[in-house]
C-alpha positions as CSV (number, residue, x, y, z in Angstrom):
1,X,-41.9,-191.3,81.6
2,X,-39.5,-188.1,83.0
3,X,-41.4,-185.5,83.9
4,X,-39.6,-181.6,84.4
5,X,-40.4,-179.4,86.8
6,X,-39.4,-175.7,86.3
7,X,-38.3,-173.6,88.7
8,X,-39.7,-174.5,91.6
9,X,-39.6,-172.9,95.1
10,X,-39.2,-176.1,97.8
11,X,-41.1,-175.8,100.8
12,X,-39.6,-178.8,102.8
13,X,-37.8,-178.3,106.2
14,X,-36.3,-181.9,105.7
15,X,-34.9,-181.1,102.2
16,X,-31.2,-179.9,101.6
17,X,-32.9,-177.7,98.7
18,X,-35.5,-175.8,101.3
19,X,-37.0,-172.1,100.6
20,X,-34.7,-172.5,97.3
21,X,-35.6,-172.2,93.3
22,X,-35.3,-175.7,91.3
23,X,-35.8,-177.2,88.7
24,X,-36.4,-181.2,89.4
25,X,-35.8,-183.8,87.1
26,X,-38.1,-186.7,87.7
27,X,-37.4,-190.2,85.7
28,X,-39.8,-193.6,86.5
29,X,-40.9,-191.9,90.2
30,X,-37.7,-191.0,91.2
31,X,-35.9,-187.9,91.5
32,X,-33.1,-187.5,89.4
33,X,-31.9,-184.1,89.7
34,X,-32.3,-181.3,91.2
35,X,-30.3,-178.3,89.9
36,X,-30.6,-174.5,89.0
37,X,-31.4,-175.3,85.4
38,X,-32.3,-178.1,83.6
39,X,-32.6,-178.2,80.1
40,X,-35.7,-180.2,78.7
41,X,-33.4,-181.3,75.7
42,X,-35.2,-184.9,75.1
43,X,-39.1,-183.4,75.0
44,X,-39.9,-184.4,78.6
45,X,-42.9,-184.1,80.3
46,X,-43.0,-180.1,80.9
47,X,-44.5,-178.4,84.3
48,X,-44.2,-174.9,84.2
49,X,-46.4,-172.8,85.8
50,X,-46.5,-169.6,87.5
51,X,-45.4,-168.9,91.2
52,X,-45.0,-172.8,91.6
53,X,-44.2,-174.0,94.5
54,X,-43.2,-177.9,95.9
55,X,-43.1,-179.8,98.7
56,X,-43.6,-183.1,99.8
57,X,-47.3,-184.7,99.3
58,X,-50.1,-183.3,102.0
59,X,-51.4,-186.3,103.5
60,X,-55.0,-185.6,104.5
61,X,-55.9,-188.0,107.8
62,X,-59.7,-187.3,107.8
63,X,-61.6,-187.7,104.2
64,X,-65.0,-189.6,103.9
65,X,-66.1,-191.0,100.2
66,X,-69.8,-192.6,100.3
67,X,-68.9,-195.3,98.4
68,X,-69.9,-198.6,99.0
69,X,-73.6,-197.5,100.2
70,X,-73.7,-194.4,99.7
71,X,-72.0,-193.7,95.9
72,X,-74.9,-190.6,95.3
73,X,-72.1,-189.0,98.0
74,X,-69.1,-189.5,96.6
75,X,-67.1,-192.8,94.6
76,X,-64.0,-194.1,95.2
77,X,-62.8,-193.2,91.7
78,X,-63.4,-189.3,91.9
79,X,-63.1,-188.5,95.4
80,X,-59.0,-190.0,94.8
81,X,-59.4,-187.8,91.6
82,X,-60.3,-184.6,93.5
83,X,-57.8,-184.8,96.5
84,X,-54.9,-185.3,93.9
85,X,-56.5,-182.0,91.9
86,X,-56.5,-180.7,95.7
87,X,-53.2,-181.4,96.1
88,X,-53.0,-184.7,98.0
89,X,-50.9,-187.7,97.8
90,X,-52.4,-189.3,100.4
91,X,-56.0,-189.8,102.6
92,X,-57.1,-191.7,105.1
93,X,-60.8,-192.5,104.5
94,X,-62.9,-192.9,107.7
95,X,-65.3,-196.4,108.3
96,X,-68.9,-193.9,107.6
97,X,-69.9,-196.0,105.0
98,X,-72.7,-198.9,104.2
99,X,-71.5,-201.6,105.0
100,X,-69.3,-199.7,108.3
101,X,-65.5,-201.1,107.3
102,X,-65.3,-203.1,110.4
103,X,-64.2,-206.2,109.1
104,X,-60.6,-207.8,106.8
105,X,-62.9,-207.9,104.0
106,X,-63.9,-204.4,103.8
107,X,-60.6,-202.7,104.6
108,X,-59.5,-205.0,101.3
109,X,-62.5,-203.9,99.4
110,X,-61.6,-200.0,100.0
111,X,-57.4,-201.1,99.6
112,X,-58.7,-202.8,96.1
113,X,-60.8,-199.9,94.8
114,X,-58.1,-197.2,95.0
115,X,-55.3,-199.7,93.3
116,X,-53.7,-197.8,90.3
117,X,-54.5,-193.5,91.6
118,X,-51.6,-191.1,92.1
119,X,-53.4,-190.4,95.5
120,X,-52.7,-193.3,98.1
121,X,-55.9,-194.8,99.9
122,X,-55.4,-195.8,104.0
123,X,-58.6,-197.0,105.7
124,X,-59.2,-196.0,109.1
125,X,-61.2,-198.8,110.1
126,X,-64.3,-198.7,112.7
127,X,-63.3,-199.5,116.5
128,X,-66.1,-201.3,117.4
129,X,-68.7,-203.7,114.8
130,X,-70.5,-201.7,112.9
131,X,-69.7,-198.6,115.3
132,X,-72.5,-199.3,117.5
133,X,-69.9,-199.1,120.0
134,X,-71.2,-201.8,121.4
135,X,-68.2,-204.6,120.7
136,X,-64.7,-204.3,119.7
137,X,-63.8,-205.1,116.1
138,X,-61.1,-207.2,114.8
139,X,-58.3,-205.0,114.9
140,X,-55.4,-207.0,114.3
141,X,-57.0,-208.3,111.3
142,X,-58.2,-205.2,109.9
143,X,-54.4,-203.7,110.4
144,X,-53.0,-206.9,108.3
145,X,-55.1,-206.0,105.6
146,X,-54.1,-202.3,105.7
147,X,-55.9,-200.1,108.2
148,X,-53.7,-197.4,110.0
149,X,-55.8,-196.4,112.9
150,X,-59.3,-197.4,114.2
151,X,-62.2,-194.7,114.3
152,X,-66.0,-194.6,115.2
153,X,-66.0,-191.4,112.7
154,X,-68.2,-188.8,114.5
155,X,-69.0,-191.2,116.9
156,X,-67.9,-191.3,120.4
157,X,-66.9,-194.3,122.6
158,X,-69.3,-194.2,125.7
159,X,-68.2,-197.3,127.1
160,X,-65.5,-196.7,129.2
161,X,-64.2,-200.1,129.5
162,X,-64.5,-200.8,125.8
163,X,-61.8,-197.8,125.5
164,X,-60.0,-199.0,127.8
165,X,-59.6,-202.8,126.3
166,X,-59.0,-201.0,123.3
167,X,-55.8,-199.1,124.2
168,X,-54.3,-202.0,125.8
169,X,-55.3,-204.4,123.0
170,X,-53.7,-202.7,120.2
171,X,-50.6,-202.0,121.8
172,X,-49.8,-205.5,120.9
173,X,-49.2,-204.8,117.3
174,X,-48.5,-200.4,117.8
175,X,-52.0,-199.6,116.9
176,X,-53.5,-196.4,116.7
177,X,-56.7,-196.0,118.5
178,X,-59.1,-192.8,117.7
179,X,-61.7,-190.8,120.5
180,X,-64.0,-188.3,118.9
181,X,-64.1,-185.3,121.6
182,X,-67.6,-186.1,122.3
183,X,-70.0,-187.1,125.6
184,X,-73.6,-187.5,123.9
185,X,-75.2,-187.4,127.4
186,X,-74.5,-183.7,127.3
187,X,-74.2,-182.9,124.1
188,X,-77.7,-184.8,123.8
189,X,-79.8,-183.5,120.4
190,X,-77.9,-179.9,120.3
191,X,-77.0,-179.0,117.1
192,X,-75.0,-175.6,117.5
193,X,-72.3,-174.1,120.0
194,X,-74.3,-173.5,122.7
195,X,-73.9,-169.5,123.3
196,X,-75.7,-166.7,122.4
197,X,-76.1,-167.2,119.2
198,X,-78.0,-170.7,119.6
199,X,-79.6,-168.8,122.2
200,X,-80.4,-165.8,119.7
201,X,-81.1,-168.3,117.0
202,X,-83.4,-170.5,118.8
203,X,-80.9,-173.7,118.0
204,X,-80.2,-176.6,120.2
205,X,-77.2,-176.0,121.9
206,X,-74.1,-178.8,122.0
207,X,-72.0,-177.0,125.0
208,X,-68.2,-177.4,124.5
209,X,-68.0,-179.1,128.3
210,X,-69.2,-182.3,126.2
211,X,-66.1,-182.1,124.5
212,X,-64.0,-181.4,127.2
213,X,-65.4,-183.9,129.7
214,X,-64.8,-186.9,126.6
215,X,-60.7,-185.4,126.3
216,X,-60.3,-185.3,130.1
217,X,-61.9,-188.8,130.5
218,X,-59.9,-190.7,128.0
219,X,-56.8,-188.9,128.5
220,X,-57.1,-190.8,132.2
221,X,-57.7,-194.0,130.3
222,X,-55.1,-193.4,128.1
223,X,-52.7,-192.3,131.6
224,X,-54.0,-195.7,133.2
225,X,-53.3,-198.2,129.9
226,X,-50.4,-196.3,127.8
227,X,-51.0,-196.9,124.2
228,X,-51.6,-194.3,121.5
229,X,-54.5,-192.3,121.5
230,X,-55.1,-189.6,118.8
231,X,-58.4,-187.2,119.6
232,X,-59.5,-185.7,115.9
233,X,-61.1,-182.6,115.1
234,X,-61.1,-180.9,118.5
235,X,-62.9,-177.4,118.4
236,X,-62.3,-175.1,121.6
237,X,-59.3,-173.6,123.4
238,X,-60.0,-175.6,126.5
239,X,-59.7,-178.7,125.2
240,X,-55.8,-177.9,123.5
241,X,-55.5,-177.3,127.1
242,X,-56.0,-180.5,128.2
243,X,-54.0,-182.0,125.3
244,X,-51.0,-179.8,126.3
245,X,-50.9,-180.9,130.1
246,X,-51.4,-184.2,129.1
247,X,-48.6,-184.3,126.8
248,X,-46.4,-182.5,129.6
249,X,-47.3,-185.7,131.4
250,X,-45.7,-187.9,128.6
251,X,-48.8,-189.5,127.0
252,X,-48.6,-190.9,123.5
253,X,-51.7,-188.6,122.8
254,X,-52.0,-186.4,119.5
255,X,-55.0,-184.4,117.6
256,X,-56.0,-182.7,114.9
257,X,-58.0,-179.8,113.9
258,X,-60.3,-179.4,111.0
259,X,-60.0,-176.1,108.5
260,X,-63.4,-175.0,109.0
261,X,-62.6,-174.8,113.1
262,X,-59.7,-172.8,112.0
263,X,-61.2,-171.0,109.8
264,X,-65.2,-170.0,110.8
265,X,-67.5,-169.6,114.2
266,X,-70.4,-169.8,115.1
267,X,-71.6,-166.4,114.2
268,X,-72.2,-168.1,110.5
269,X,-75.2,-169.9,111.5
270,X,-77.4,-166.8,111.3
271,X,-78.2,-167.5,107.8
272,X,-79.3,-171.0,109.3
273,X,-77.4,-172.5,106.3
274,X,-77.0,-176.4,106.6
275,X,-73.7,-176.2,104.9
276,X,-72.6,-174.6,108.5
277,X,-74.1,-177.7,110.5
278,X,-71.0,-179.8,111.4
279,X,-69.9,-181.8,113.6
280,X,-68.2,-180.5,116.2
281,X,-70.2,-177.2,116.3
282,X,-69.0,-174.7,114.7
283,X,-67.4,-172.6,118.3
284,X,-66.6,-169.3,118.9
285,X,-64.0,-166.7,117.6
286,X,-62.2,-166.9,120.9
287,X,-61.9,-170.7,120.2
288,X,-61.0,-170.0,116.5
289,X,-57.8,-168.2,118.6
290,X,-56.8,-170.7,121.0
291,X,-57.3,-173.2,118.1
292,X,-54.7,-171.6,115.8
293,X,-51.9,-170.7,118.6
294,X,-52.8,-174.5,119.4
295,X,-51.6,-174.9,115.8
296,X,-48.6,-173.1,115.8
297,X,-47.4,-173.8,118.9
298,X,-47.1,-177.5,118.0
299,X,-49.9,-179.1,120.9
300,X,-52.4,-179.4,117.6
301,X,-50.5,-182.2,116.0
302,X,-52.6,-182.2,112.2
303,X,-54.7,-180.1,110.2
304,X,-57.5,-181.8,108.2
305,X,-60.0,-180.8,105.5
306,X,-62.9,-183.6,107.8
307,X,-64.4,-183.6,104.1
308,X,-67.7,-185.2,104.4
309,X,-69.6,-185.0,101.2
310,X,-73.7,-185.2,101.7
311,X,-76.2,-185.5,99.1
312,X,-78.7,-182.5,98.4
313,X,-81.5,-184.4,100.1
314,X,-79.8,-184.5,103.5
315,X,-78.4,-181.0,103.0
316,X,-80.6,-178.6,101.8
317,X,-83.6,-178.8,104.2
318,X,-83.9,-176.9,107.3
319,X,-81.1,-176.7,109.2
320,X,-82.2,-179.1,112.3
321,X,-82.9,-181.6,109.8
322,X,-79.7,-181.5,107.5
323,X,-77.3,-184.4,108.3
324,X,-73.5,-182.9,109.7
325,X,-70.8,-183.2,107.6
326,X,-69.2,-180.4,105.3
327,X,-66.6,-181.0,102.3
328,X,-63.3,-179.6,102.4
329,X,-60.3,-181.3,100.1
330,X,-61.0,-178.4,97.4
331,X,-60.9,-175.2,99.7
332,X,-58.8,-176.7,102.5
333,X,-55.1,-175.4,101.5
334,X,-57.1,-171.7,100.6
335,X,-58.5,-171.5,103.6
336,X,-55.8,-172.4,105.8
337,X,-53.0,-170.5,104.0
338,X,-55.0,-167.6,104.7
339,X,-54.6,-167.5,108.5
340,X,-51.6,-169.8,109.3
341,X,-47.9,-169.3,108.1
342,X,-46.9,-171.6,105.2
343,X,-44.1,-173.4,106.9
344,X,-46.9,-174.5,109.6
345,X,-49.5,-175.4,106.7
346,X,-46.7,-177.8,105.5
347,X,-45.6,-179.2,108.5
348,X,-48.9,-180.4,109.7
349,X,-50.3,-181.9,106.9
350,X,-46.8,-183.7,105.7
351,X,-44.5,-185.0,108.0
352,X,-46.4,-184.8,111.3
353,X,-49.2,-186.4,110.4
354,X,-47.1,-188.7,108.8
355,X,-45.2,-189.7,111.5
356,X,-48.2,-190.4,113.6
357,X,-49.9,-192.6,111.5
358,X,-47.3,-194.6,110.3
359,X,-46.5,-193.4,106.4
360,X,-42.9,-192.6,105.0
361,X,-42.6,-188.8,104.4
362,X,-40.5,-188.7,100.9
363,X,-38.3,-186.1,101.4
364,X,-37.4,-183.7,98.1
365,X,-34.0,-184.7,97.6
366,X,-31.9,-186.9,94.7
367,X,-32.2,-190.3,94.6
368,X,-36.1,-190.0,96.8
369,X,-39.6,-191.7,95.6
370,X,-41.2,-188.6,94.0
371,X,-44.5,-187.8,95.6
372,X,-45.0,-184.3,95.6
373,X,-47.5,-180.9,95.5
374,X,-47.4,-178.6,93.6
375,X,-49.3,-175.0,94.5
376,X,-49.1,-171.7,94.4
377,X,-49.4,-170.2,98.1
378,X,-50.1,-166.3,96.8
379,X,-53.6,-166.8,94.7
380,X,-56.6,-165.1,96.2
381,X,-59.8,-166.0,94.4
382,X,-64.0,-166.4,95.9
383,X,-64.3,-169.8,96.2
384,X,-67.2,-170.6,94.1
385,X,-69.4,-173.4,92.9
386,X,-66.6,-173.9,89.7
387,X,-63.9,-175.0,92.1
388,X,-66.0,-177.6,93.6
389,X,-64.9,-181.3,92.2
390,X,-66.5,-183.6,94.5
391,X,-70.3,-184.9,93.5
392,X,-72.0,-183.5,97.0
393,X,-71.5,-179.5,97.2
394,X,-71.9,-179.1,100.5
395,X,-69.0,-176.3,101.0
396,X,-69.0,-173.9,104.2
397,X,-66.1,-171.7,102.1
398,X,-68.8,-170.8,99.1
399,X,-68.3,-167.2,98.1
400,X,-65.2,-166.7,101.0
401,X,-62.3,-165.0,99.8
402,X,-59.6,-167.8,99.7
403,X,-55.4,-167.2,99.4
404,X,-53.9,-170.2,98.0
405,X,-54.4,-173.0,95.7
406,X,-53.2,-176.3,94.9
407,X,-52.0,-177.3,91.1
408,X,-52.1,-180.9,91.9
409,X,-49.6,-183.5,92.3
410,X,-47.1,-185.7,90.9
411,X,-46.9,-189.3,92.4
412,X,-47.2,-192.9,92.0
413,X,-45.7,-191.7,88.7
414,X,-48.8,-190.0,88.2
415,X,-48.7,-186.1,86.9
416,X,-52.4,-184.7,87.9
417,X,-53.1,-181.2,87.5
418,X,-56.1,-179.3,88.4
419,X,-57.4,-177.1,85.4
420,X,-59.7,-175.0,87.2
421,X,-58.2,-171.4,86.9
C-alpha cells in the first residue's frame, strides 16, 4: 500500500524538512519521498485535508484501559482505536487493572492484545505485587517480556527502603522506576486542593506539602542510590522546584505533567462535578503558572493526557464518592495547544518522552519508518459529548472551548483518520 500525503506543514525539529510544506510519499511504512509536489499518477492512497500538519507520532506515557477486569471501562481493542483517532502512535498503559500487571505473564497478555493496531502498546508494569506496595515485583522479568518502566499508578511508595532496593535493583538492566508525588499520611482522605475553595466548598482538603514532602524524599533516595527515577503527573510550582534543583545536582530524575494540571484549577470544583475529582487535586491558578513555565522551560520533561476512563456508576454520584480518574486522549492536543506553543506541544510528547522511556523517535525524513500525526493546530471547537470515543465519558474539557485537533495517524502501515468534524 503507498499512501500520499498532500501538502503538509512538518512540525519536527529533528527533520531536514522542518516548518516547511510537503508532500510525503509513503510506500510499505517507509518514506519514500518527500518533495514540493508529488503527483498521485498510480491512484495511491490520497490524504488531503485542510491546514494539515505532520510530525512525528505523539507518544502518550500515561493511558489507563480497564481491560482485563475492568472492560465496562475501556478494552484493549478501542482504547488503541481512540488514541490513533487522537493522534497517537504510541501509549504506555499503566498496571490499574484486575489482575494488577505485576507479573511476565501479564505484561505478555497486554503485549498480545494490542498485536496488529497502528498505535503501539508499552506496559508500565506495577513496582511492587499487586501494588500493595508491600513487595517488590519481578522486574527484570517483566522488562524481558516488554515493560518500559515500573509504576504503582496513583499509588505511592511509602516504604522507604522498598524505593530504595528498587532504584538500585533495576539499574542492573537500565530500568526505569516511577514515584507518584504522593505522602498519604498527609494527604490522608482529602479529596481537593486544600485552599479556600475546599474550605468554601466544605471538601476534604489533600494539601500540596504531601506532594512535595514524597518529591523531596525520593529525590534523596534517588541522590543516595543513582538510578533513574521519573516522578509523573506533578501538580504545583513547588514541586518543579525541587525537580529543577535536583537536576542542577545531576540526578537521572524526570517528570511529567498531565493536561488537565495545565489546563484547569481548582476553582472548577464549585459545581462539585466528579468529572473534576482527580488525582492529584486539581491546584490553583498560580500552580497552573509555575506548571506551564515548568513546561517551557524544559524542568517538566512530558506532557500526558493521565486518561483514566471510569464507568458511570463510579462517576456520577456525589463527588466524595466518585472514584479519581478523568479521560484525556480525545481533548489532550486541544487543550494543550491552547496555552502552550506548538513547537513545545511536539517536543514533549515526541522525542523527550521518547528518549526517557526508551522508544526510537522516527524522524520525518527519506528513507525513515513512517509513524506519524497528522492535525491541524488552528481548529477551535466546544468540546462536546460527539468528540468523545472512549466507552467511559468522564471528560473534565466537556463544553471548553478547545484550539486544535488531531486527524489521526499513519503508522505500522496503518492510515487511521478520525471522522469526527
Amino acid at each position: 500500500m503507498t499512501t500520499l500525503i498532500k501538502s503538509a506543514t512538518i512540525i519536527d525539529p529533528s527533520s531536514p524538512y522542518h516548518n516547511q510544506k510537503k508532500d510525503i510519499l509513503i510506500t510499505n511504512g517507509i518514506i519514500d519521498k518527500i518533495e514540493d509536489s508529488i503527483k498521485n499518477k498510480d491512484n495511491y492512497q490520497l490524504v488531503s485535508l485542510a491546514n494539515l500538519h505532520v510530525s512525528c507520532g505523539w507518544f502518550d506515557t500515561s493511558v489507563s484501559f480497564g481491560e482485563p477486569g475492568f472492560e465496562e471501562r475501556e478494552t484493549i481493542s478501542n482504547g488503541l482505536n481512540v488514541a490513533a483517532k487522537s493522534g497517537f502512535t504510541s501509549v504506555a498503559v499503566n498496571a490499574n487493572s484486575n489482575p494488577v500487571i505485576d507479573s511476565k505473564s501479564t505484561v505478555e497478555f497486554l503485549r498480545n492484545s494490542a498485536k496488529g493496531f497502528a498505535t503501539n502498546l508499552y506496559p508500565i508494569a506495577a513496582l511492587t505485587q499487586g501494588s500493595k506496595g508491600l513487595e517488590m515485583a519481578e522486574l527484570f522479568d517483566m522488562q524481558q517480556s516488554g515493560a518500559i518502566a515500573f509504576s504503582d499508578y496513583n499509588k505511592p511508595i511509602a516504604n522507604d527502603n522498598l524505593m530504595k532496593i528498587a532504584l538500585l535493583y533495576a539499574q542492573n538492566f537500565d530500568g526505569l522506576v516511577l514515584s507518584f508525588p504522593k505522602n498519604n499520611s498527609i494527604a490522608g482522605e482529602g479529596i481537593a486542593n486544600e485552599g479556600i475553595n475546599s474550605t468554601k466548598l466544605g471538601l476534604k482538603g489533600n494539601p500540596s506539602l504531601a506532594e512535595h514532602l514524597q518529591i523531596s524524599s525520593h529525590l534523596s533516595l534517588l541522590e543516595y542510590t543513582g538510578g533513574k527515577l521519573h516522578i509523573p503527573t506533578i501538580s504545583t510550582t513547588k514541586s518543579v522546584a525541587l525537580i529543577k534543583e535536583a537536576k542542577k545536582k545531576g540526578l537521572q530524575v524526570t517528570c511529567s505533567v498531565s493536561a488537565h494540571h495545565l489546563i484547569l484549577s481548582d476553582d472548577e470544583l464549585h459545581g462539585f462535578d466528579s468529572n473534576f475529582k482527580v488525582n492529584p487535586p486539581l491546584r490553583t491558578k498560580s500552580d497552573l503558572n509555575g506548571l506551564q513555565k515548568g513546561v517551557k522551560s524544559g524542568v517538566i520533561d512530558i506532557i500526558t493526557s493521565d486518561h483514566n476512563p471510569i464507568d458511570i456508576e463510579n462517576k456520577k454520584v456525589e463527588f466524595s464518592e466518585a472514584k479519581d480518574g478523568a479521560i484525556g486522549l480525545e481533548s489532550s492536543f486541544g487543550a494543550i495547544n491552547s496555552v502552550l506553543d506548538l513547537d513545545d506541544f511536539i517536543t514533549h510528547i515526541t522525542s523527550k518522552p521518547k528518549a526517557i522511556f526508551g522508544l526510537e523517535n522516527h524522524s520525518i525524513k527519506e528513507k525513515n519508518k513512517a509513524e506519524i500525526t497528522l492535525f491541524d493546530p488552528n481548529n477551535e471547537y466546544v468540546f462536546s459529548k460527539e468528540h468523545i470515543l472512549s466507552t467511559s465519558k468522564n471528560s473534565p474539557f466537556l463544553d471548553k472551548k478547545l484550539r486544535g485537533k488531531a486527524y489521526g495517524i499513519y503508522a505500522n502501515e496503518q492510515l487511521i483518520l478520525n471522522q469526527i468534524s
